[in-house]
DRENNULO-437319 format. One record per atom (N, C-alpha, C, O): residue number from 1; residue in one letter; x, y, z. Coordinates in steps of 0.001 Angstrom, whole numbers, plus 500000, padded with zeros to 6 digits. Example, Ala and Ser with C-alpha at 12.3 -4.5 7.8 and 13.67 -1.06 7.14 Angstrom:
<fidrens>
 resi resn     px     py     pz
    1    a 513190 494310 507800
    1    a 512300 495500 507800
    1    a 513200 496700 507800
    1    a 514236 496681 508465
    2    s 512850 497750 507080
    2    s 513670 498940 507140
    2    s 512900 500030 507870
    2    s 513409 501138 508039
</fidrens>
This chain:
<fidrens>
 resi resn     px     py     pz
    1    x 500851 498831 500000
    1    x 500000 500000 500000
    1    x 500899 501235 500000
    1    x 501874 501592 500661
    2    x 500148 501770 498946
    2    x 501207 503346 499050
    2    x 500523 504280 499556
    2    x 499371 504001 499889
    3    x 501051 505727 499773
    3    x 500040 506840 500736
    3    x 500905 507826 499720
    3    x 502041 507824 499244
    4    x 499620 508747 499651
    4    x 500983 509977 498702
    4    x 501451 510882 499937
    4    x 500879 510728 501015
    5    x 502221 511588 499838
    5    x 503090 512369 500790
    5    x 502152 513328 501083
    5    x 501263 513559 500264
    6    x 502238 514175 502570
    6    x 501363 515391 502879
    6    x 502477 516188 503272
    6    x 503618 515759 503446
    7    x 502131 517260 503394
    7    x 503080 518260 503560
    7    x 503457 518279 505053
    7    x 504537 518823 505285
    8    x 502733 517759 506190
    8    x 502982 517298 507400
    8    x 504146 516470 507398
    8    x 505142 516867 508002
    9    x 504157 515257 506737
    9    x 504997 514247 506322
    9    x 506730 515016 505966
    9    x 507798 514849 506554
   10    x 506368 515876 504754
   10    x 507511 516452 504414
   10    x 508385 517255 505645
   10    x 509604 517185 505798
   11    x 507290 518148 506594
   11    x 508230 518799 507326
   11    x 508859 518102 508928
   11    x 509755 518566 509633
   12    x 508027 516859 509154
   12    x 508811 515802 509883
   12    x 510063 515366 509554
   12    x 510936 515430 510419
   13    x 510489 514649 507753
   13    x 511529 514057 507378
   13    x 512214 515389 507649
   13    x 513165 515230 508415
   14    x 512034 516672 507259
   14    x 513455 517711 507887
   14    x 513537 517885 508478
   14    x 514441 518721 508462
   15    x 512908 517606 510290
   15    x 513054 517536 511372
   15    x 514187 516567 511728
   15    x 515260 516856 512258
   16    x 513620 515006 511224
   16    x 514481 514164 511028
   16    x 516095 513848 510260
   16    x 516952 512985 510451
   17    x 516027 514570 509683
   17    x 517036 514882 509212
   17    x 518114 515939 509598
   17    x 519338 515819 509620
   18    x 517390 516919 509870
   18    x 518273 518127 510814
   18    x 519281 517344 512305
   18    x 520464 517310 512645
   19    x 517711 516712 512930
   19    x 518689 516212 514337
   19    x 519234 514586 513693
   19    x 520163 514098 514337
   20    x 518838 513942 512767
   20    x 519604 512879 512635
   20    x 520370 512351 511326
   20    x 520274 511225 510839
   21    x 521081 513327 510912
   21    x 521372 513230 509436
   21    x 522405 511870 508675
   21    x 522681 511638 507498
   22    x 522747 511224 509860
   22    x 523431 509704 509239
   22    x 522082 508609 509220
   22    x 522226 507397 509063
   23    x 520991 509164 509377
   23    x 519893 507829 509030
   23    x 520162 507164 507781
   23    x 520223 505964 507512
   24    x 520348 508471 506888
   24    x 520716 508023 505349
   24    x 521420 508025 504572
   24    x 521902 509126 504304
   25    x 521831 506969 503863
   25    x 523057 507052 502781
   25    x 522417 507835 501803
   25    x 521426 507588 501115
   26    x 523490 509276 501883
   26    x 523543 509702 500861
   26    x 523506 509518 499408
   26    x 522805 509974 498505
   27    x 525013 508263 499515
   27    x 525212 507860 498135
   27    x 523984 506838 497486
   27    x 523976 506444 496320
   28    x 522948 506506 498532
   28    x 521710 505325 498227
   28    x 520601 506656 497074
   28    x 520314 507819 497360
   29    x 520292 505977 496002
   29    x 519474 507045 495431
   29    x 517952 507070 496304
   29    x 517319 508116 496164
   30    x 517506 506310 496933
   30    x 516237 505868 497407
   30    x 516508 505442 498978
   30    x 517328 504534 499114
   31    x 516063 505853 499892
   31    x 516486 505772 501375
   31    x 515121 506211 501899
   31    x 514713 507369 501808
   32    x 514119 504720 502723
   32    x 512774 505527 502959
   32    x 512593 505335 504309
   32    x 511481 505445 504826
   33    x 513716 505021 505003
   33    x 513615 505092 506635
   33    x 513027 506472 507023
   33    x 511989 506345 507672
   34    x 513338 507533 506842
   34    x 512671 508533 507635
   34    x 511537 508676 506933
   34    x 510665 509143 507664
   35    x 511171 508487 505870
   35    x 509719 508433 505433
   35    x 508539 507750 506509
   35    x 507527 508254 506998
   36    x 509245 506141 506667
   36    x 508201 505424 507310
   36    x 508068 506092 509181
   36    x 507202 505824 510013
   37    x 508895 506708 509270
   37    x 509049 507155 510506
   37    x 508330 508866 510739
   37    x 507863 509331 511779
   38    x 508435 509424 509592
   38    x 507336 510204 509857
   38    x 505802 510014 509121
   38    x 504968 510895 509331
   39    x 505586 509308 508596
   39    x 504091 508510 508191
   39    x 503814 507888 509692
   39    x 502989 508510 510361
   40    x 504231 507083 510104
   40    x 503601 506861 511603
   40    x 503781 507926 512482
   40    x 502728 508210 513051
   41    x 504869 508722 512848
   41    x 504059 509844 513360
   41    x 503282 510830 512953
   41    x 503096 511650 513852
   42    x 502862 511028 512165
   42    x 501740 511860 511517
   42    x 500326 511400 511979
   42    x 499389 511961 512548
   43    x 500634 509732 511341
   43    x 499162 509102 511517
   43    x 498964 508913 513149
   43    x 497820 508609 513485
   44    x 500033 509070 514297
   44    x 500364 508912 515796
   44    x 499662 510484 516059
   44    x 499096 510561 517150
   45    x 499632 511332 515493
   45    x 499378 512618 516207
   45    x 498177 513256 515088
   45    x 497854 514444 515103
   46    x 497579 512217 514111
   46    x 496125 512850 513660
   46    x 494918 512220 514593
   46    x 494752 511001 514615
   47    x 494182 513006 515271
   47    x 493187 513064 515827
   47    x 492201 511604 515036
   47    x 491791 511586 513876
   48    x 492056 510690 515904
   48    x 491197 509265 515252
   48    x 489654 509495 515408
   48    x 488976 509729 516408
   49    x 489305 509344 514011
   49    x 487703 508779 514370
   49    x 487624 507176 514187
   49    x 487373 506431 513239
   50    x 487887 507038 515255
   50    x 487722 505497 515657
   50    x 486566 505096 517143
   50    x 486108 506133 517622
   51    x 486199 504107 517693
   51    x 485568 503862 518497
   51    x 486467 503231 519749
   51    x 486083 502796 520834
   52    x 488059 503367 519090
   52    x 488900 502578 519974
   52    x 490254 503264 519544
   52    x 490451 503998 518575
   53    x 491365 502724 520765
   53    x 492195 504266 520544
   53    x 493615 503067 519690
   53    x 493950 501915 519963
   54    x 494087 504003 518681
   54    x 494920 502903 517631
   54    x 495987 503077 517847
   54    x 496379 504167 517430
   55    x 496893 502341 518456
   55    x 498408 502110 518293
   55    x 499244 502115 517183
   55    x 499625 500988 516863
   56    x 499644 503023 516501
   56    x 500715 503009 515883
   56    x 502337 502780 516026
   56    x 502989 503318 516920
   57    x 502846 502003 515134
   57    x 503979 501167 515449
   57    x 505084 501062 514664
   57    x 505040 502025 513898
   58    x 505801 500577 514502
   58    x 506833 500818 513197
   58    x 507398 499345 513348
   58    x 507962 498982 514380
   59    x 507194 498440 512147
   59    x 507645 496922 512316
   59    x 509430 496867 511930
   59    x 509785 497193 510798
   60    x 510044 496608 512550
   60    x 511613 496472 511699
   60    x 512331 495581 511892
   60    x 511760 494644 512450
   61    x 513583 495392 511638
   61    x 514438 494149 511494
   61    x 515514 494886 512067
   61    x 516439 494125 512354
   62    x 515750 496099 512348
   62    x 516718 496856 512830
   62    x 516657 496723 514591
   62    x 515709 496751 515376
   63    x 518299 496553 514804
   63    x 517999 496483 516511
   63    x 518858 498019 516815
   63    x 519728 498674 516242
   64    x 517916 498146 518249
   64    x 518528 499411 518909
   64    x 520332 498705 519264
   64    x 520720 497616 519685
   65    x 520833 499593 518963
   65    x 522488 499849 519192
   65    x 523456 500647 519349
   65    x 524331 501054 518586
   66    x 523157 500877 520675
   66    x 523738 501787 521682
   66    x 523441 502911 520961
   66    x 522449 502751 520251
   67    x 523992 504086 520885
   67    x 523574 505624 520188
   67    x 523816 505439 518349
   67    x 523778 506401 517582
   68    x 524068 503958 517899
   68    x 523875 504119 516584
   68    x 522051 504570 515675
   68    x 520904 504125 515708
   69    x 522800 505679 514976
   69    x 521137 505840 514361
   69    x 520854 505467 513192
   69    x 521442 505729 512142
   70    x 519564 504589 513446
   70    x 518717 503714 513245
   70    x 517280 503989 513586
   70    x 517010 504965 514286
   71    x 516242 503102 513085
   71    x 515038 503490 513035
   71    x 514447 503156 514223
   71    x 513238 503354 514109
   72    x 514714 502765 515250
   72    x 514251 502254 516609
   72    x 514813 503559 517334
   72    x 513960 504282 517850
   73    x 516155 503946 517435
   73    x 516773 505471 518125
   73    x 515828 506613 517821
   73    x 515326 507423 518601
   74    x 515697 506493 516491
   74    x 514877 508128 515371
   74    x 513275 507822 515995
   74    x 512549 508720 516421
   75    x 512903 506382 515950
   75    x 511515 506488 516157
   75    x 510923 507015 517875
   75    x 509913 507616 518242
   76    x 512153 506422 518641
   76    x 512154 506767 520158
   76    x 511655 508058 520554
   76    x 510775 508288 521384
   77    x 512741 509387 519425
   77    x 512557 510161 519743
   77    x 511510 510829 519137
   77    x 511421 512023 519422
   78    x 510798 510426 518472
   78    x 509300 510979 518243
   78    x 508089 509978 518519
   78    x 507150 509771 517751
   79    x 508285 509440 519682
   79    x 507410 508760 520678
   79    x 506888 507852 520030
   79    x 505745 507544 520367
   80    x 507408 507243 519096
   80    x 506933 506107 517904
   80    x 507311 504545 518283
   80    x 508417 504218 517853
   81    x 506723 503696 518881
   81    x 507190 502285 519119
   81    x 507196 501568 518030
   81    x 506250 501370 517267
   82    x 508669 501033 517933
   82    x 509019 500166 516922
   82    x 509487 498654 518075
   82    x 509981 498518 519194
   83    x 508815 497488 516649
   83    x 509241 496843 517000
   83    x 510037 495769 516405
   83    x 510698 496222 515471
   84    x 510277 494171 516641
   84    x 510487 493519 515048
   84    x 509664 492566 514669
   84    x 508536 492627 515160
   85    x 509870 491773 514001
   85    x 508588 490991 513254
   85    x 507945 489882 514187
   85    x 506818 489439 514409
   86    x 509308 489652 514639
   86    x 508871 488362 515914
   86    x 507569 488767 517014
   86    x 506651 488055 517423
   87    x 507901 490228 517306
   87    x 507383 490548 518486
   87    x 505746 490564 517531
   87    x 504811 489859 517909
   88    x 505645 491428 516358
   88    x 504650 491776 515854
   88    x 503845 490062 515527
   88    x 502614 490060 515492
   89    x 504368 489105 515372
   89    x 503969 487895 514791
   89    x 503285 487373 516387
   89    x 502179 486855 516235
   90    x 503697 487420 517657
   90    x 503372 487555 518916
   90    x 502475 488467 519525
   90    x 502147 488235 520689
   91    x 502172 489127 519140
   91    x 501354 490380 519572
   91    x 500418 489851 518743
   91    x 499395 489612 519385
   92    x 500333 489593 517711
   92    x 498820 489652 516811
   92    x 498503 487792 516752
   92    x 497498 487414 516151
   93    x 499031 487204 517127
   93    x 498515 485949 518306
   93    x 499009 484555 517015
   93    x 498713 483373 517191
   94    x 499795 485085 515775
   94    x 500395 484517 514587
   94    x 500696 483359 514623
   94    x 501734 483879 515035
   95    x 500941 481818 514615
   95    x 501021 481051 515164
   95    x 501682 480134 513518
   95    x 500979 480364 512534
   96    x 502955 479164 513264
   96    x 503439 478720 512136
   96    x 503561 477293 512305
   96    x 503998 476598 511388
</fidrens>
């Protein structure tokens, strides 16, 4: 599923980028870690019409490591819980 970009979106990734500018290889033409990290906080801080209150999450394969930045460090600091697939395959009751 794709989402087109909002201009909310855009001025998060230069947030993200200002305080964390080794998220991304430069030399990579395509780098969408801070994308997915401000798409969940966007959708974390738009007001829900829901009947129940929605957890937003960030699934990854990336582990926290020590002050290396990464998408679990970047997501921390915009109150975004990431987790990895195992946990997510456990949480949603997944069974193989």
């Amino acid at each position: 599923m794709f989402k087109n970009l909002t201009q909310k979106q855009i001025e998060i990734v230069k947030k993200i980028l200002d305080k964390f500018p080794s998220l991304i290889d430069v030399e990579m033409k395509y780098d969408a870690d801070p994308w997915v990290i401000a798409l969940a906080a966007e959708m974390a801080n738009r007001s829900q019409k829901t009947l129940f209150q929605v957890k937003r999450l960030i699934v990854t394969e990336e582990a926290r490591r020590g002050n290396k930045v990464r998408i679990p460090l970047v997501s921390d600091d915009f109150s975004i819980e990431s987790i990895d697939v195992i946990s997510m395959f456990r949480i949603e009751g997944w069974k193989f």
